[in-house]
C-alpha positions in Angstrom: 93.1 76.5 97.3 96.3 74.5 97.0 100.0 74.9 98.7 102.3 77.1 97.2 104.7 75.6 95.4 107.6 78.2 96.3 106.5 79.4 99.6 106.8 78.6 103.1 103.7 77.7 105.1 101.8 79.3 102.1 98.2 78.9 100.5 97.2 80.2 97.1 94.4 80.1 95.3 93.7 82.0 91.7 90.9 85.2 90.9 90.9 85.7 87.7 94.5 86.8 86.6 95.2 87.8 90.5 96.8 85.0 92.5 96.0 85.3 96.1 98.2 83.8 99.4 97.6 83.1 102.7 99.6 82.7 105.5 99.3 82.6 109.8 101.4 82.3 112.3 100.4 82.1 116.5 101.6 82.2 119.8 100.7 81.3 123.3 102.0 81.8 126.4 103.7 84.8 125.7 102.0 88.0 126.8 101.0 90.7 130.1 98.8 88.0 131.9 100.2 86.6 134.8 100.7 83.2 134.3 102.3 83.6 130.9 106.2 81.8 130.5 107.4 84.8 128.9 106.5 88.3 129.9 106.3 90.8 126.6 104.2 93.7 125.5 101.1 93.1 123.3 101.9 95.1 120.8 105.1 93.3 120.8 103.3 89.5 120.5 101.2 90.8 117.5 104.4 92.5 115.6 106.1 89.2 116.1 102.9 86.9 114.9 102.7 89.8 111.9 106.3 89.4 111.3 106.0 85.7 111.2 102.9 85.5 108.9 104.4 88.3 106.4 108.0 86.8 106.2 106.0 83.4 104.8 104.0 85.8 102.5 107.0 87.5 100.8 108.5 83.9 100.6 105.7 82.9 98.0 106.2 86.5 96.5 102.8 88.5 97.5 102.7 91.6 99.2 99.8 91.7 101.8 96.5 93.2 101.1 94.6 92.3 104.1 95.4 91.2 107.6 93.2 89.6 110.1 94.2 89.0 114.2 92.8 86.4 116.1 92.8 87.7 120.5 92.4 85.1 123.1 93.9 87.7 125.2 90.3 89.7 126.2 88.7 92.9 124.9 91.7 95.1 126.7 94.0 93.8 124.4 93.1 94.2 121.6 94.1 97.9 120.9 97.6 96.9 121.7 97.9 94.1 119.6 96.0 96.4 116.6 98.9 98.7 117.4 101.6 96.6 117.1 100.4 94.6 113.6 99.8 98.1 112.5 103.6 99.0 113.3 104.6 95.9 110.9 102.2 97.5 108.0 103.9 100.6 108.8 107.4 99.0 108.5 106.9 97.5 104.9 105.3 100.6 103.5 101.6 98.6 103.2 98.4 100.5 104.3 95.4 97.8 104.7 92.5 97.2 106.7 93.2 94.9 109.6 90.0 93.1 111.1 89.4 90.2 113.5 88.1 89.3 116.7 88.3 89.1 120.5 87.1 85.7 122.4 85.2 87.8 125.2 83.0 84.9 126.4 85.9 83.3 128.0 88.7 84.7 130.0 92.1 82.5 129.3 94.6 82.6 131.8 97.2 82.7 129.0 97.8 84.8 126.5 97.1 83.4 122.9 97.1 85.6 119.8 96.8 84.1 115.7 97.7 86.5 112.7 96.3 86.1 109.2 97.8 87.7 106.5 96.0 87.7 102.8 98.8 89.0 100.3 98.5 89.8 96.4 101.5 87.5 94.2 103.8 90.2 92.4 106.7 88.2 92.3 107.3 84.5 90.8 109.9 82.7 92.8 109.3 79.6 91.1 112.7 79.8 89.2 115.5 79.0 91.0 118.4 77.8 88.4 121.9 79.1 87.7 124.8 79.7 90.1 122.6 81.3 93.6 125.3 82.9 96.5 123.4 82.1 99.8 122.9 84.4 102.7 121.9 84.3 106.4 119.8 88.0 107.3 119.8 88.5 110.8 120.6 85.7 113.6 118.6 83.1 115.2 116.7 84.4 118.1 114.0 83.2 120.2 112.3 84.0 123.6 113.1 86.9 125.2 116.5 86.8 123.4 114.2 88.5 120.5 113.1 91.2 122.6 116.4 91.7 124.6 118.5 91.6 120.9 115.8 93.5 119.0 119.3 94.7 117.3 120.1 91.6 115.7 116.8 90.8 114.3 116.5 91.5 110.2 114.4 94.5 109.4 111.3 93.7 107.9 111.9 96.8 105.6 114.8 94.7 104.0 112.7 91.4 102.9 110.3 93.8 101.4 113.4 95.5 99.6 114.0 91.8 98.4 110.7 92.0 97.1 111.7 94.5 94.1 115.0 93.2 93.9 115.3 91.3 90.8 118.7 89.5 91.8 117.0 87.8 94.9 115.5 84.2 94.2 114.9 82.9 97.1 113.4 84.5 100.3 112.9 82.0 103.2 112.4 82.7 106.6 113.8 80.6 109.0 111.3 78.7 111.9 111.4 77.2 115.2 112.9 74.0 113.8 116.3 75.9 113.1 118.2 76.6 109.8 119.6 72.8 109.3 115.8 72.3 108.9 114.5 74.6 106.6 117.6 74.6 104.7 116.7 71.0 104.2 113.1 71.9 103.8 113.7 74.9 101.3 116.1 72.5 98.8 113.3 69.8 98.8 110.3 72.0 98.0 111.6 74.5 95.6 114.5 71.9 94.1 117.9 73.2 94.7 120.3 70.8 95.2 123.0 73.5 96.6 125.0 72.3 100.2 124.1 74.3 102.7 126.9 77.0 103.1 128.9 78.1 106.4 126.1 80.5 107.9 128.4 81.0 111.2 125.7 80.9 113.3 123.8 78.0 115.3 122.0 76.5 112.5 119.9 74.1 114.9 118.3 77.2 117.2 115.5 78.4 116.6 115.0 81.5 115.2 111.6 82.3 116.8 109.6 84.8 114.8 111.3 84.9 111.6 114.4 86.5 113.4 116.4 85.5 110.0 116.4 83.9 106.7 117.7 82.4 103.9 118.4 84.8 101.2 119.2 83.3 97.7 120.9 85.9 95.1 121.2 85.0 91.1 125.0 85.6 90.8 124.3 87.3 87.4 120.9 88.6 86.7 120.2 87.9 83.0 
């Protein structure tokens, strides 16, 4: 298994002619248990953690075949959380199995919830050359900001869209570290030497749960 040369926070390894990604994302603290900073819905939390863990998987250019959620939140949970990694699914037109498991030995006083998604490669992103018009989808949200904006937040049913899109070259969601720092990031790993454009928005915030991201274009598709 090696890094992904063209995706974010991505893991790839080959079967046969089949090249396979992984990706995760987590959260703690944010839940329906009392102590928790932020106060939010499970099936909320696991949408988000989906969200997260997808958005890295169309970034190295698989569509997911299998996800797997991790609950620290207790056996009443997990049909929530299920629910909302199903809605995800649901929202990108993919129907897989999701499996996983509950910590039921030990009751945390947080809430703490992991998302694994395993995604099939059907796009190569690895070529990134010619004139590229950059993009900001959505706006950089975190906190409850993501659930009270829900609005603002780019649909998940448009990164898959990017998926087919031959024109698009660059999908790369955008992190807690802000867009400064994955635009930074992204130029580094996949090689563009572009300068960052005029986004218009706070490009230090954080964006949360893959609120937005940075959308590369091929001015001309050849």
């Amino acid at each position: 298994m090696n890094k992904s040369a063209f995706g974010r926070n991505a893991m790839e390894w080959s079967v046969g002619e089949k090249t396979i990604v992984m990706t995760t994302d987590n959260s703690g603290g944010i839940g329906e248990k009392q102590l928790d900073e932020v106060n939010a819905p499970y099936e909320v939390v696991a949408y988000y953690a989906f969200r997260t863990a997808v958005m890295d998987c169309f970034s190295a250019g698989a569509i997911p075949i299998s996800v797997v959620l991790h609950n620290f939140c207790g056996e009443a949970a997990w049909g929530k959380l299920h629910a909302g990694v199903r809605q995800g699914l649901a929202e990108i037109g993919v129907d897989t199995d999701v499996t996983g498991s509950t910590e039921s030995n030990m009751a945390l006083q947080q809430s703490a919830v992991a998302v694994t998604v395993l995604g099939e490669r059907v796009r190569d992103f690895s070529e990134v050359s010619g004139p590229i018009e950059w993009t900001l989808a959505g706006m950089p949200l975190v906190g409850i900001e993501v659930v009270e904006k829900a609005a603002e937040i780019a649909p998940l049913s448009l990164a898959r869209s990017y998926i087919d899109d031959p024109s698009v070259a660059v999908i790369w969601p955008v992190g807690s570290k802000g867009i400064a720092a994955e635009w930074s990031r992204m130029c580094e790993q996949i090689g563009v030497e572009d300068p960052m454009p005029d986004f218009g928005v706070d490009i230090n915030k954080s964006a949360g749960p893959a609120a937005c991201w940075i959308v590369g274009r091929r001015s001309a598709v050849e």
